[in-house]
C-alpha positions, 0 to 999 in steps of 0.5 A: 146897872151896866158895866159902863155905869158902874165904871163911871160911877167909880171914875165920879169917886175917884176924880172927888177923891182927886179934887179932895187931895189936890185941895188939900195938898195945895193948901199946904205946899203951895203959898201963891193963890195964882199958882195955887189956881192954876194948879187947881184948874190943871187938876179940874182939866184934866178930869173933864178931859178923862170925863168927855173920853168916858162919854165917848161912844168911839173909845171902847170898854177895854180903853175905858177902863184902862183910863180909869185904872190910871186915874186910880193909881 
């Protein structure tokens, strides 16, 4: 298994861990389903947009993983 497959594996960990979180904690502190929603989709854009970045053969590995190191903190 190469770097890169093992650094997306761990981005597919870490962005289920972020949808987990972002579910819950919104259930919680957010009352309104629109806003709820919308809070939700902001979550999912900004994972696919990490994912098509990670897919791009034009970033190099040091970028990569730096994005991935953000998505972790």
């Amino acid at each position: 298994m190469s770097i890169d497959s093992i650094n997306y594996v761990g981005f597919l960990d870490e962005s289920d861990r972020l949808r987990r979180v972002a579910l819950l904690a919104s259930s919680f502190f957010i009352e309104d389903k629109t806003l709820r929603m919308n809070y939700l989709r902001e979550i999912e854009s900004f994972i696919n947009e990490i994912d098509s970045k990670l897919k791009s053969t034009t970033i190099s590995f040091f970028d990569k993983s730096h994005i991935l190191q953000e998505l972790k903190t």
